[in-house]
PDB file of N, CA, C and O in Angstrom:
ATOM      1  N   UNK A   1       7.199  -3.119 -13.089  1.00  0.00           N
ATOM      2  CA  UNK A   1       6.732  -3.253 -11.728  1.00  0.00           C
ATOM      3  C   UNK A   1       5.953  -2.001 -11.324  1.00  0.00           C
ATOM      4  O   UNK A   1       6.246  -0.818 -11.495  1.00  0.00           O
ATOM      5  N   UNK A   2       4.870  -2.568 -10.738  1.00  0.00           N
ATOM      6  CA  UNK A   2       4.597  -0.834  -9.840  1.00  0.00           C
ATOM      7  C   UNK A   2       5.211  -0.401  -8.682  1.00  0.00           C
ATOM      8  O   UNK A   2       5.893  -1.032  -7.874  1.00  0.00           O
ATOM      9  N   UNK A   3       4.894   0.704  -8.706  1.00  0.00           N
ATOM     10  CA  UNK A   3       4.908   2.238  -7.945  1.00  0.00           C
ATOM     11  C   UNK A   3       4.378   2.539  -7.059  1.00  0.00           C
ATOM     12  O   UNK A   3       3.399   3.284  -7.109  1.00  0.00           O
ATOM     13  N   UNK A   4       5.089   1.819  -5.444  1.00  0.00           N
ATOM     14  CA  UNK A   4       4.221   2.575  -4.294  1.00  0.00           C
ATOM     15  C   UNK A   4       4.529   3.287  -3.671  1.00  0.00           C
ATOM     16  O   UNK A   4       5.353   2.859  -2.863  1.00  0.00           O
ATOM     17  N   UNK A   5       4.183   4.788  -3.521  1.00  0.00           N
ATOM     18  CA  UNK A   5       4.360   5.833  -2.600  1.00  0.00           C
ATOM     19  C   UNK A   5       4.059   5.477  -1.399  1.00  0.00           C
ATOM     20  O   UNK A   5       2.926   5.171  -1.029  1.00  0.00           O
ATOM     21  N   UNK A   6       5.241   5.498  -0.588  1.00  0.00           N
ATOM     22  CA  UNK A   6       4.902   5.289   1.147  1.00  0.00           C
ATOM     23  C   UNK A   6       4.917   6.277   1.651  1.00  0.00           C
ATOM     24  O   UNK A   6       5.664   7.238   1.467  1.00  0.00           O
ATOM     25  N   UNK A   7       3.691   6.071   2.669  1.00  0.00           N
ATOM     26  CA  UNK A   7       3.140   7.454   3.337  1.00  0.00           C
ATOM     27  C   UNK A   7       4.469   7.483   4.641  1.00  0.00           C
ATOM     28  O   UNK A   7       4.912   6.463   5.169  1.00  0.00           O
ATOM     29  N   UNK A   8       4.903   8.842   4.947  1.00  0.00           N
ATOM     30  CA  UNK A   8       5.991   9.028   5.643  1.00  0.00           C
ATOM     31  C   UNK A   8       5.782   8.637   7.092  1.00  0.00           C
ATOM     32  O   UNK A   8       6.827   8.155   7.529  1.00  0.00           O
ATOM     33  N   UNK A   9       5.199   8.654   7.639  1.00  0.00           N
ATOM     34  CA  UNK A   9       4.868   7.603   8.922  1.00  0.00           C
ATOM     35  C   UNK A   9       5.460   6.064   8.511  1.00  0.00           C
ATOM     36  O   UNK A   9       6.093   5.576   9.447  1.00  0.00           O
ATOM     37  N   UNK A  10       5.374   5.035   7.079  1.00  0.00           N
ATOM     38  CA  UNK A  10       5.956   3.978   6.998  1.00  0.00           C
ATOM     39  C   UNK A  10       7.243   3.797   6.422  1.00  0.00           C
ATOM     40  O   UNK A  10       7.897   2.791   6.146  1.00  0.00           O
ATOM     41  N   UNK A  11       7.556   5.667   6.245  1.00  0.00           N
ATOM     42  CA  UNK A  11       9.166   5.572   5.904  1.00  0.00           C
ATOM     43  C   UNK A  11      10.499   4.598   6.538  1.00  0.00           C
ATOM     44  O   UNK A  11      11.502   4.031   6.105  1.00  0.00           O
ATOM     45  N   UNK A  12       9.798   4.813   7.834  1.00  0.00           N
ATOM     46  CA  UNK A  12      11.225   4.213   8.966  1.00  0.00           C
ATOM     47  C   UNK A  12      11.446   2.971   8.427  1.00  0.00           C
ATOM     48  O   UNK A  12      12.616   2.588   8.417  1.00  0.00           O
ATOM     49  N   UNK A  13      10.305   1.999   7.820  1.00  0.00           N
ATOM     50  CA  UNK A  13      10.150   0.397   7.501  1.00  0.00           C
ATOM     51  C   UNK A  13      10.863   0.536   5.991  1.00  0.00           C
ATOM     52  O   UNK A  13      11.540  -0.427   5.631  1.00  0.00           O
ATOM     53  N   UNK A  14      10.768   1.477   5.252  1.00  0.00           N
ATOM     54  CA  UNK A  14      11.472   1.080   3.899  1.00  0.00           C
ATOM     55  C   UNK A  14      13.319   1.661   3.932  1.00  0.00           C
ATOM     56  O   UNK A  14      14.226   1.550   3.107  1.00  0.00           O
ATOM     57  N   UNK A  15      13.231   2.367   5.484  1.00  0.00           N
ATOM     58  CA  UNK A  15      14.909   2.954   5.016  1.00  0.00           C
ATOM     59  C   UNK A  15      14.920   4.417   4.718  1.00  0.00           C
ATOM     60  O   UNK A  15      15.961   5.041   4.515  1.00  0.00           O
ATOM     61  N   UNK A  16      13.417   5.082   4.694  1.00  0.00           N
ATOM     62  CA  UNK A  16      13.505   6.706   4.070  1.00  0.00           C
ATOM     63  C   UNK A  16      13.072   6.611   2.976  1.00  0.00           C
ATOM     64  O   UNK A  16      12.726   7.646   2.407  1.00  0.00           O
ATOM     65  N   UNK A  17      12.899   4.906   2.084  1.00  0.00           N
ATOM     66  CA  UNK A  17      12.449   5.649   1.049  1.00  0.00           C
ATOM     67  C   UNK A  17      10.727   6.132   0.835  1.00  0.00           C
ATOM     68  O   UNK A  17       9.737   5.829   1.500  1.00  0.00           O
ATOM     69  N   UNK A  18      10.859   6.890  -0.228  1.00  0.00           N
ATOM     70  CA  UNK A  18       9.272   7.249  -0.529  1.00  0.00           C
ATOM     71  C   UNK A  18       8.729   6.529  -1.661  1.00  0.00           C
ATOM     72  O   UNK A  18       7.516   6.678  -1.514  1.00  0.00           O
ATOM     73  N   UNK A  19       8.886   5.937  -2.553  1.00  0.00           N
ATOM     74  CA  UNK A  19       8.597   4.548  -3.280  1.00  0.00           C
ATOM     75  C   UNK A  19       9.272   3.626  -3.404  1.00  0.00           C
ATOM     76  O   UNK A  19      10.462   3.522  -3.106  1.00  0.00           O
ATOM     77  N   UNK A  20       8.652   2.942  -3.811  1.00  0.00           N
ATOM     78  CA  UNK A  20       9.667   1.522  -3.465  1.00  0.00           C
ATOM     79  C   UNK A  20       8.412   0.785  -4.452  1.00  0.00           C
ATOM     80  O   UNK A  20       7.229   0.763  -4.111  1.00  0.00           O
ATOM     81  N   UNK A  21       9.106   0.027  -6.110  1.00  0.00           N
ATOM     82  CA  UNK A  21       9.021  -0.675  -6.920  1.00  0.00           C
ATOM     83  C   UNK A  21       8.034  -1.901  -6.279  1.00  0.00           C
ATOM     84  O   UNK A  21       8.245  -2.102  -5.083  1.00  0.00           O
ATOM     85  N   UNK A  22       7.034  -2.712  -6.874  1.00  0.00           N
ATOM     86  CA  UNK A  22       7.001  -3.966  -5.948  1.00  0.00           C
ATOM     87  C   UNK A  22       6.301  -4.463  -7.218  1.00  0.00           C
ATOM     88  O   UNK A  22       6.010  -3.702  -8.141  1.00  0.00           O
ATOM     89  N   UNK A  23       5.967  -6.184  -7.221  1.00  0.00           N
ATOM     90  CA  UNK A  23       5.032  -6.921  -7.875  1.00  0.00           C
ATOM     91  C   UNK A  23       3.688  -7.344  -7.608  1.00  0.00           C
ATOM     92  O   UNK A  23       3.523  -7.737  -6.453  1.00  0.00           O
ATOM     93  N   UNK A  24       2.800  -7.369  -8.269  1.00  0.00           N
ATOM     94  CA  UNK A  24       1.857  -8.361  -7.605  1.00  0.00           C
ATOM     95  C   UNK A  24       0.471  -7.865  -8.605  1.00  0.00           C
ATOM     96  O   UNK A  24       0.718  -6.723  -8.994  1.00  0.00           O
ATOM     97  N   UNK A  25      -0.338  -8.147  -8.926  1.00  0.00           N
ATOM     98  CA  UNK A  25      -1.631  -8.274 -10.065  1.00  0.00           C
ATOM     99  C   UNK A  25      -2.990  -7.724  -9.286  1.00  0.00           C
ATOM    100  O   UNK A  25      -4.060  -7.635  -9.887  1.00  0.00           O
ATOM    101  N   UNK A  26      -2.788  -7.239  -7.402  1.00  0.00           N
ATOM    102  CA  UNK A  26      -3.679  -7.140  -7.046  1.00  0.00           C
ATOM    103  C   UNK A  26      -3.421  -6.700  -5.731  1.00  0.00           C
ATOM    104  O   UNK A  26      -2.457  -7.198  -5.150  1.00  0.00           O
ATOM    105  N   UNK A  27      -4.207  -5.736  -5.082  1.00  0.00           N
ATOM    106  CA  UNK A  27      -3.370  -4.936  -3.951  1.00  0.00           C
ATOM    107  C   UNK A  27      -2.708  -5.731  -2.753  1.00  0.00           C
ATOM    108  O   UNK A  27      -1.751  -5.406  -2.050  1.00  0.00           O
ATOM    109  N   UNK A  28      -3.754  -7.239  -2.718  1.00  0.00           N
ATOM    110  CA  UNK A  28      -2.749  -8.543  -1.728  1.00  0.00           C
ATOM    111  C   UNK A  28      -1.740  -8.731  -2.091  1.00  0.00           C
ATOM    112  O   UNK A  28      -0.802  -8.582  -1.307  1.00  0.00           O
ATOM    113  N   UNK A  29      -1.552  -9.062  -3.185  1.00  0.00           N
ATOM    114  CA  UNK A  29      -0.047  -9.195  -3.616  1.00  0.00           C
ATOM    115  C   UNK A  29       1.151  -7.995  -3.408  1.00  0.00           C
ATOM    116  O   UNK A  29       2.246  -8.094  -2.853  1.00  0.00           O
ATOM    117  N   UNK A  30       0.604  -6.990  -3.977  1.00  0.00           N
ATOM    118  CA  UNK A  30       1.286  -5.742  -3.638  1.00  0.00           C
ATOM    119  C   UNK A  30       1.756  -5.680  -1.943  1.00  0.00           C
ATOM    120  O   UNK A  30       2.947  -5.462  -1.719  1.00  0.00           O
ATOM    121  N   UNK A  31       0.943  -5.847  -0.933  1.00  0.00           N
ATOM    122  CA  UNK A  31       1.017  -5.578  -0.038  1.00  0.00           C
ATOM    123  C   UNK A  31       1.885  -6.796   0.492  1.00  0.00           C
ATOM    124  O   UNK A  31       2.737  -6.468   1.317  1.00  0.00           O
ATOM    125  N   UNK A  32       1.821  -8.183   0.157  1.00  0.00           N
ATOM    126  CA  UNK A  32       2.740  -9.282   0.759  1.00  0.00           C
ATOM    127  C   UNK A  32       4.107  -8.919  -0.205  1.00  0.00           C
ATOM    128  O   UNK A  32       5.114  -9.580   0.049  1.00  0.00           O
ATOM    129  N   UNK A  33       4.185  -7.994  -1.201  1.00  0.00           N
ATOM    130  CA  UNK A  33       5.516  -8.064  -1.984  1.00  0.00           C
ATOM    131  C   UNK A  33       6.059  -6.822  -1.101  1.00  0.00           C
ATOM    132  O   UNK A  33       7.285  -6.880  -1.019  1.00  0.00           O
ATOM    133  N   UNK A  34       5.601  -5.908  -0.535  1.00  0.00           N
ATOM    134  CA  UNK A  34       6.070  -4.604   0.142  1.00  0.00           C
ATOM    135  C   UNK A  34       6.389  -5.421   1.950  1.00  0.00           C
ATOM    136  O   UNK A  34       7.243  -4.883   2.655  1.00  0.00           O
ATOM    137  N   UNK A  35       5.747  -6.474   2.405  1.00  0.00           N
ATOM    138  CA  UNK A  35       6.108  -7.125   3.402  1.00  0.00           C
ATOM    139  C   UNK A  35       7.415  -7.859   3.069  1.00  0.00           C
ATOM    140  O   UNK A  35       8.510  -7.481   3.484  1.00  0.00           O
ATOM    141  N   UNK A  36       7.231  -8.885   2.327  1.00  0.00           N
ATOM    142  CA  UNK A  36       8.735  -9.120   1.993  1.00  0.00           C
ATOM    143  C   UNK A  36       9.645  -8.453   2.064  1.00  0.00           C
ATOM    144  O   UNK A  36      10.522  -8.913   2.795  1.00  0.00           O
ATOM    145  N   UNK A  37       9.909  -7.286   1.499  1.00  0.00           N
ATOM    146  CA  UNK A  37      11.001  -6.426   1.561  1.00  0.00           C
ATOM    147  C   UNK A  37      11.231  -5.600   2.277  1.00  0.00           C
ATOM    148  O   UNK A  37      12.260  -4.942   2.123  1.00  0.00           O
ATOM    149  N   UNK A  38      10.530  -5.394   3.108  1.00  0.00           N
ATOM    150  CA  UNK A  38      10.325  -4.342   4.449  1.00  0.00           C
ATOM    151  C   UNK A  38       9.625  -4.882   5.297  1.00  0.00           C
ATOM    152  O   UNK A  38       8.522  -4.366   5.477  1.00  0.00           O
ATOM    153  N   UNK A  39       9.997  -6.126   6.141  1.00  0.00           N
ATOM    154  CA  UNK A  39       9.568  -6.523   6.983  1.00  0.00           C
ATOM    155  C   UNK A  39       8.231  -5.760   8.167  1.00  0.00           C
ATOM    156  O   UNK A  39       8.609  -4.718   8.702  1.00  0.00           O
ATOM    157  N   UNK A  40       7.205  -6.102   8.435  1.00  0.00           N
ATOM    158  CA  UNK A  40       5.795  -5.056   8.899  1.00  0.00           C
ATOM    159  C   UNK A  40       5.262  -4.111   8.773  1.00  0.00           C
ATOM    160  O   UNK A  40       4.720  -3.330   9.554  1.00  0.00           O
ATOM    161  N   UNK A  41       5.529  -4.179   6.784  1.00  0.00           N
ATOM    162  CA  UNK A  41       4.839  -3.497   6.228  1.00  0.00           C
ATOM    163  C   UNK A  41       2.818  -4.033   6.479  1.00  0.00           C
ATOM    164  O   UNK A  41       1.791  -3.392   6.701  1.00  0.00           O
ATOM    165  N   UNK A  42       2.991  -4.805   6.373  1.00  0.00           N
ATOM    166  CA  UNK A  42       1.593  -5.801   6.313  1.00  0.00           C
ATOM    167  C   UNK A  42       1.398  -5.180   7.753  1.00  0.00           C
ATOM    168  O   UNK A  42       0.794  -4.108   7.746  1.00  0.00           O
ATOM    169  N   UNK A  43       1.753  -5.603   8.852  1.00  0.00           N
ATOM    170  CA  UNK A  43       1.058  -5.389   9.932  1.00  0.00           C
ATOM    171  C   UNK A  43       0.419  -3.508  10.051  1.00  0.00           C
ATOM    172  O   UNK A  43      -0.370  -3.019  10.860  1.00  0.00           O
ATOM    173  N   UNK A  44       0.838  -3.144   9.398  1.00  0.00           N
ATOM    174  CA  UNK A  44       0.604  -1.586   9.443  1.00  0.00           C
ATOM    175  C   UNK A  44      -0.283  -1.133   8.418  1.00  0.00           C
ATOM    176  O   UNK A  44      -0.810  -0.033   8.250  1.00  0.00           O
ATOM    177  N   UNK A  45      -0.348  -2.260   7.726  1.00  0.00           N
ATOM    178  CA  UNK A  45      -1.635  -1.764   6.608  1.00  0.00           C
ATOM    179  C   UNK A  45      -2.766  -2.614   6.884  1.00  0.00           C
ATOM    180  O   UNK A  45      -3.854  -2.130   6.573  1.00  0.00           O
ATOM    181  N   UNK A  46      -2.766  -3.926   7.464  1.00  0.00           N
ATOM    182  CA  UNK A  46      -3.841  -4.967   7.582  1.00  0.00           C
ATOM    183  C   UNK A  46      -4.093  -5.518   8.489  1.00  0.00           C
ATOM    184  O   UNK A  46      -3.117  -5.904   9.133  1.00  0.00           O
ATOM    185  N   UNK A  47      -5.434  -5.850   9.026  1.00  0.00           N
ATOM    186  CA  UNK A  47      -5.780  -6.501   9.532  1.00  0.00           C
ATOM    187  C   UNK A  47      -6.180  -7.950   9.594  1.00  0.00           C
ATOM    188  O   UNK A  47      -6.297  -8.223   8.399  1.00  0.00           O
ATOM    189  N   UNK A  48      -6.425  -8.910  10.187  1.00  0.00           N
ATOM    190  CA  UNK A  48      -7.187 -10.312   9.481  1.00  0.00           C
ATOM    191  C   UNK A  48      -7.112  -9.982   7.969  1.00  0.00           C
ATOM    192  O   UNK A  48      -8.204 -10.297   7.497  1.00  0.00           O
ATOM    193  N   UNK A  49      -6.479  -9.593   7.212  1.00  0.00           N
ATOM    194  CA  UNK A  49      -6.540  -9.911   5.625  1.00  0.00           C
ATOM    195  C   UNK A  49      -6.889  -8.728   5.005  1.00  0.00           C
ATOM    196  O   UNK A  49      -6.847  -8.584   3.783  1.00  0.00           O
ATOM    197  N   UNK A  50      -7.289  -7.735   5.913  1.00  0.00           N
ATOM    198  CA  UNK A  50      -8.133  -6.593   5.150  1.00  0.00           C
ATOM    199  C   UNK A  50      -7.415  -5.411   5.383  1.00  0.00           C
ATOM    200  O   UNK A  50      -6.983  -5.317   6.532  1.00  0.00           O
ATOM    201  N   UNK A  51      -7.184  -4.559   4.687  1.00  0.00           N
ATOM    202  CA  UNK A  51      -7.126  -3.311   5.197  1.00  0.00           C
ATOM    203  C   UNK A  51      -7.342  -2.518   6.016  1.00  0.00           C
ATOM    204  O   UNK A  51      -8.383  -1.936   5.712  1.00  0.00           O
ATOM    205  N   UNK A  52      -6.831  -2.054   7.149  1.00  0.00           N
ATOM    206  CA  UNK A  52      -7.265  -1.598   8.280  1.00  0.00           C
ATOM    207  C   UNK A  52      -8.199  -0.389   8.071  1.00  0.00           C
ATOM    208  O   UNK A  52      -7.654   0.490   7.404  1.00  0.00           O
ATOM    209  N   UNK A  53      -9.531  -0.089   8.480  1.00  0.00           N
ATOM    210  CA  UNK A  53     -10.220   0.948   8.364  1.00  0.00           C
ATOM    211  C   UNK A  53      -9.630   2.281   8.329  1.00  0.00           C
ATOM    212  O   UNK A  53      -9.005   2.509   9.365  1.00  0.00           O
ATOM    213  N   UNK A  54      -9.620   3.093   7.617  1.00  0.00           N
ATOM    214  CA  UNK A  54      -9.374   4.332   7.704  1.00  0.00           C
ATOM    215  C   UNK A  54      -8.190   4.576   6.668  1.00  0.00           C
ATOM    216  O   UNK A  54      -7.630   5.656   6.482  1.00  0.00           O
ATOM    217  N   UNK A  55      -7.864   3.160   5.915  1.00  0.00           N
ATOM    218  CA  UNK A  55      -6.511   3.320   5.123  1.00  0.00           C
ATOM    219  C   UNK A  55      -7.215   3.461   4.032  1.00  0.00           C
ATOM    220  O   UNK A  55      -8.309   2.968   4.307  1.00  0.00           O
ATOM    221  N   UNK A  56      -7.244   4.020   2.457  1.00  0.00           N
ATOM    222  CA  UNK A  56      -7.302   3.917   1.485  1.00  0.00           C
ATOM    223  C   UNK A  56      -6.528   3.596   0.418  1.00  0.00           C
ATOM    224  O   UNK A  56      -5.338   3.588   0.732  1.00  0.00           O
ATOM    225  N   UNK A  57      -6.748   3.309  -0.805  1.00  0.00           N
ATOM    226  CA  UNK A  57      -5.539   2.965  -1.505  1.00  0.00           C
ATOM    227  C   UNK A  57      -6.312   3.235  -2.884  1.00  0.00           C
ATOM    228  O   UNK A  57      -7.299   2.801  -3.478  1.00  0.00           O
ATOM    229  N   UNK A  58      -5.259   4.240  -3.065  1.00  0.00           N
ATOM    230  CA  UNK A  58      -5.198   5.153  -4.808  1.00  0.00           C
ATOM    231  C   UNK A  58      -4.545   4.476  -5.544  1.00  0.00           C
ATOM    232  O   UNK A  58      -3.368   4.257  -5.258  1.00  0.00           O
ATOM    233  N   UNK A  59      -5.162   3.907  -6.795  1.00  0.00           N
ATOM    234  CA  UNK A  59      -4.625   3.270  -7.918  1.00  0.00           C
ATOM    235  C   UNK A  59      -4.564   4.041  -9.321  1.00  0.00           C
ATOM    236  O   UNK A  59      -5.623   4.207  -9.925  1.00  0.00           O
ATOM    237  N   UNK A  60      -3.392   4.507  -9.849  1.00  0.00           N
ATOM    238  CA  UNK A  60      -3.732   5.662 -10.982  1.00  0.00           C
ATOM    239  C   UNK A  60      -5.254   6.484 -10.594  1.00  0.00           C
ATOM    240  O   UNK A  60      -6.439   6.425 -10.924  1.00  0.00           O
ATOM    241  N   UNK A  61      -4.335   7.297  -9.646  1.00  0.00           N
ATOM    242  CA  UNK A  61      -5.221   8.306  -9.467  1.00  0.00           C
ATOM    243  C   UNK A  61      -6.808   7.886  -9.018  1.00  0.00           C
ATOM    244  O   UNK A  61      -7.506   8.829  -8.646  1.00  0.00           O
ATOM    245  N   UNK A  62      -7.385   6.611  -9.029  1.00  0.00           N
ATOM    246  CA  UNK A  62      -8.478   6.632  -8.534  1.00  0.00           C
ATOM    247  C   UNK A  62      -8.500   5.463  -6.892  1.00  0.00           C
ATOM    248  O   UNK A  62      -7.600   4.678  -6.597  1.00  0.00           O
ATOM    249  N   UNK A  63      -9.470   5.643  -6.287  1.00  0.00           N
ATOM    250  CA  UNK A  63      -9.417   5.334  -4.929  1.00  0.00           C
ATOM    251  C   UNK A  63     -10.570   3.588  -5.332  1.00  0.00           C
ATOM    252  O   UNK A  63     -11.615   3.372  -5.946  1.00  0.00           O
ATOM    253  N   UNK A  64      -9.583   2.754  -4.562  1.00  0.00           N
ATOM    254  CA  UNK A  64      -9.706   1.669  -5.213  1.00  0.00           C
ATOM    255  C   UNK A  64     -10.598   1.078  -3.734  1.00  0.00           C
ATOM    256  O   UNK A  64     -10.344   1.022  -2.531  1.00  0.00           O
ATOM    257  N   UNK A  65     -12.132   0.575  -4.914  1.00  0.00           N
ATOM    258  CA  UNK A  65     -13.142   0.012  -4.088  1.00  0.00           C
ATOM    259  C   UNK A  65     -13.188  -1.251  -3.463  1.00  0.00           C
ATOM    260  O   UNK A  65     -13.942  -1.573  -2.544  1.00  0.00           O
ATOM    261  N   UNK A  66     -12.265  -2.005  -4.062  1.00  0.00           N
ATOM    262  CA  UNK A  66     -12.763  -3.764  -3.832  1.00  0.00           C
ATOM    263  C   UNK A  66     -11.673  -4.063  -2.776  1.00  0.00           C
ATOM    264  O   UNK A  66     -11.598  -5.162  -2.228  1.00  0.00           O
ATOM    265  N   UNK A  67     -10.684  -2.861  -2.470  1.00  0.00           N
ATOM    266  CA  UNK A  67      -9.871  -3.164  -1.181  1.00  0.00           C
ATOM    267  C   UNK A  67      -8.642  -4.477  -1.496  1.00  0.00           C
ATOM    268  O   UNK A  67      -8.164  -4.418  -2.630  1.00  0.00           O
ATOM    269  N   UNK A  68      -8.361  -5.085  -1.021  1.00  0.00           N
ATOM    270  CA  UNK A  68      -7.232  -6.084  -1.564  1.00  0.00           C
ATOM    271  C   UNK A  68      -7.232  -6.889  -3.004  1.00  0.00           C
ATOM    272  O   UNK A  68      -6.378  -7.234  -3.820  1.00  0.00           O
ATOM    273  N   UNK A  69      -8.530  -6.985  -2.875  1.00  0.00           N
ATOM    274  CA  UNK A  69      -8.645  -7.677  -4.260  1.00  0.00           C
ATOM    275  C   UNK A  69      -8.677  -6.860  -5.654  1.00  0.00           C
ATOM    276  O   UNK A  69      -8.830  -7.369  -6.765  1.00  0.00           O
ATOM    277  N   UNK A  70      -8.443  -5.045  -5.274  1.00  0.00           N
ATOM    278  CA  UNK A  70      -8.143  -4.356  -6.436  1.00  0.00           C
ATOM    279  C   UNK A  70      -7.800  -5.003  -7.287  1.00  0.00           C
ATOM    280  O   UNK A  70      -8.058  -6.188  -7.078  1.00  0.00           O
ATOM    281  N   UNK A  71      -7.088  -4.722  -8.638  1.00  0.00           N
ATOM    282  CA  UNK A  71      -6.274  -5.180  -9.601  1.00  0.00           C
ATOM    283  C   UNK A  71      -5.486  -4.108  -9.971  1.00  0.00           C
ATOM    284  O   UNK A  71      -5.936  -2.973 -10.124  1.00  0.00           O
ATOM    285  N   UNK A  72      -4.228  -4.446 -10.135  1.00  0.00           N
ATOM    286  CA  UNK A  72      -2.953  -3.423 -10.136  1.00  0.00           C
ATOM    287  C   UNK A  72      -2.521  -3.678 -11.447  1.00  0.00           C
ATOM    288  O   UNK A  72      -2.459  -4.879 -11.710  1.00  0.00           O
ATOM    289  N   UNK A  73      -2.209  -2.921 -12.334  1.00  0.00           N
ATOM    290  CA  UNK A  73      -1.416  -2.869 -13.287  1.00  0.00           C
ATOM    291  C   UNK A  73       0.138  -3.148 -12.984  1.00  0.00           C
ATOM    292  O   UNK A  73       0.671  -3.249 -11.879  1.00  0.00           O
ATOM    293  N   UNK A  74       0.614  -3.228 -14.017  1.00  0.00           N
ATOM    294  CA  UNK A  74       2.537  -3.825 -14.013  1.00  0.00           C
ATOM    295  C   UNK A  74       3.260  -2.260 -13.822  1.00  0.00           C
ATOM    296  O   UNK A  74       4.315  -2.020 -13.235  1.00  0.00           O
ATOM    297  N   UNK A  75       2.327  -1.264 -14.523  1.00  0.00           N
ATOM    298  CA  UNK A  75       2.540   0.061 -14.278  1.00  0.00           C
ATOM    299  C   UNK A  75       2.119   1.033 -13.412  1.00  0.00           C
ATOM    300  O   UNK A  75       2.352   2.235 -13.543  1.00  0.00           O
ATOM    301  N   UNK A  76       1.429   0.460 -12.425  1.00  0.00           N
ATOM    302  CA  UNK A  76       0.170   1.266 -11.615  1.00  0.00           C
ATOM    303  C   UNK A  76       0.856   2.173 -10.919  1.00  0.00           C
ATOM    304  O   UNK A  76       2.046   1.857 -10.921  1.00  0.00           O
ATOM    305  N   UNK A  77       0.614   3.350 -10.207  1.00  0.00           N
ATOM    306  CA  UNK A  77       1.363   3.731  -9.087  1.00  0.00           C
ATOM    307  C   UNK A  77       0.435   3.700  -8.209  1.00  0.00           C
ATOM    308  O   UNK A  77      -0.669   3.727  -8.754  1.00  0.00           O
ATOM    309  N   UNK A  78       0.367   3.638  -6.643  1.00  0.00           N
ATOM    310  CA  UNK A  78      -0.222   3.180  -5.764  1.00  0.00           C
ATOM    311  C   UNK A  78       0.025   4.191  -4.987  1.00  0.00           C
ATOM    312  O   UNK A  78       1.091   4.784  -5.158  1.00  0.00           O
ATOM    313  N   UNK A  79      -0.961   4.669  -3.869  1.00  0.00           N
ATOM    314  CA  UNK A  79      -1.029   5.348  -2.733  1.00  0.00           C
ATOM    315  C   UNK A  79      -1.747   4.689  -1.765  1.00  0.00           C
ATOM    316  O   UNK A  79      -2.892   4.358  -2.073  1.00  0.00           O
ATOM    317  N   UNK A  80      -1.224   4.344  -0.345  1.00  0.00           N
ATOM    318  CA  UNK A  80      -1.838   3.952   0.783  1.00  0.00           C
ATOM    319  C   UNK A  80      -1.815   5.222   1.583  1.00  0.00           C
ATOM    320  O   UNK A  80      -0.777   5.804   1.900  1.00  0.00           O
ATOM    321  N   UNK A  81      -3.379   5.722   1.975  1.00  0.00           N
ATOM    322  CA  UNK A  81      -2.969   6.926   2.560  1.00  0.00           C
ATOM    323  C   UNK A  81      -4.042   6.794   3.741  1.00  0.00           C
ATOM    324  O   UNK A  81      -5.223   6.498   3.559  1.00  0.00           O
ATOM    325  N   UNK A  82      -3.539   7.021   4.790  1.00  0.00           N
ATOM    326  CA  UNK A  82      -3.851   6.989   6.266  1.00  0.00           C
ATOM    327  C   UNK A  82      -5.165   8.141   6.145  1.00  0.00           C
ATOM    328  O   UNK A  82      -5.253   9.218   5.555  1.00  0.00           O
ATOM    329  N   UNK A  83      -6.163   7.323   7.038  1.00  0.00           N
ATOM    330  CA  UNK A  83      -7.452   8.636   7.446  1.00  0.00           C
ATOM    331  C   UNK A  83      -6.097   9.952   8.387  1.00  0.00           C
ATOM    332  O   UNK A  83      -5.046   9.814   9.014  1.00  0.00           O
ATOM    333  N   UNK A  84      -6.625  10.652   8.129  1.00  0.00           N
ATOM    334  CA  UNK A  84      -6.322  12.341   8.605  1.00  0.00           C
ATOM    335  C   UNK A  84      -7.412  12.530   9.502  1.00  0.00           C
ATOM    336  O   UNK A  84      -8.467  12.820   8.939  1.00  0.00           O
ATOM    337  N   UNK A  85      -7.462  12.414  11.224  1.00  0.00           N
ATOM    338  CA  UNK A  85      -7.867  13.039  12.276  1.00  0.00           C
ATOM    339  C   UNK A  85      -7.723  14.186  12.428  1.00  0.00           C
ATOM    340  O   UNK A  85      -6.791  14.868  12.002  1.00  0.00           O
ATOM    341  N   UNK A  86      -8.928  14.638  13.255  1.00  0.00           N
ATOM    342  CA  UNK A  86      -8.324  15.799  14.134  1.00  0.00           C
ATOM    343  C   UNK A  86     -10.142  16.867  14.026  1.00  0.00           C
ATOM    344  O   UNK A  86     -11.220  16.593  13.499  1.00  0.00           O
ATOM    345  N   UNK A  87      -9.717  17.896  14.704  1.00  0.00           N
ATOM    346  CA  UNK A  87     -11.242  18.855  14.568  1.00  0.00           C
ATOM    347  C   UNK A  87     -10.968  20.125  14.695  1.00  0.00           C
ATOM    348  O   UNK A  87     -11.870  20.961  14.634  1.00  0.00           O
TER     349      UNK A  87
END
């Protein structure tokens, strides 16, 4: 299974943890398998279907272009990481 590091702002939704195992062949899946188990996870990452602007998502180390329809390895580790404001 992969490996998603939750950014600590979506700690409260997994319990504290900072990864949390999930399934899925493609970052939709990933993201409805991290909803399942942590109920509004999805609402905090997506919009209408998409990724909410300003979120990115690191797949082995590289920053993944095609947005939900990535493709995830069985081994991948994953980062959803929030735009960083401020001036």
């Amino acid at each position: 299974m992969a490996e998603v590091w939750i950014p600590p702002r979506l700690q409260e939704l997994t319990g504290g943890k900072q990864q949390v195992q999930v399934s899925g062949s493609n970052v939709r899946q990933v993201i409805n398998d991290l909803d399942n188990q942590f109920p509004g996870m999805k609402d905090q990452l997506c919009l209408d279907g998409d990724l909410y602007p300003g979120i990115a998502v690191i797949i082995d180390g590289e920053t993944a272009n095609l947005g939900v329809l990535e493709r995830v390895k069985e081994d991948s580790e994953i980062h959803f990481l929030p735009a960083i404001s401020g001036g």
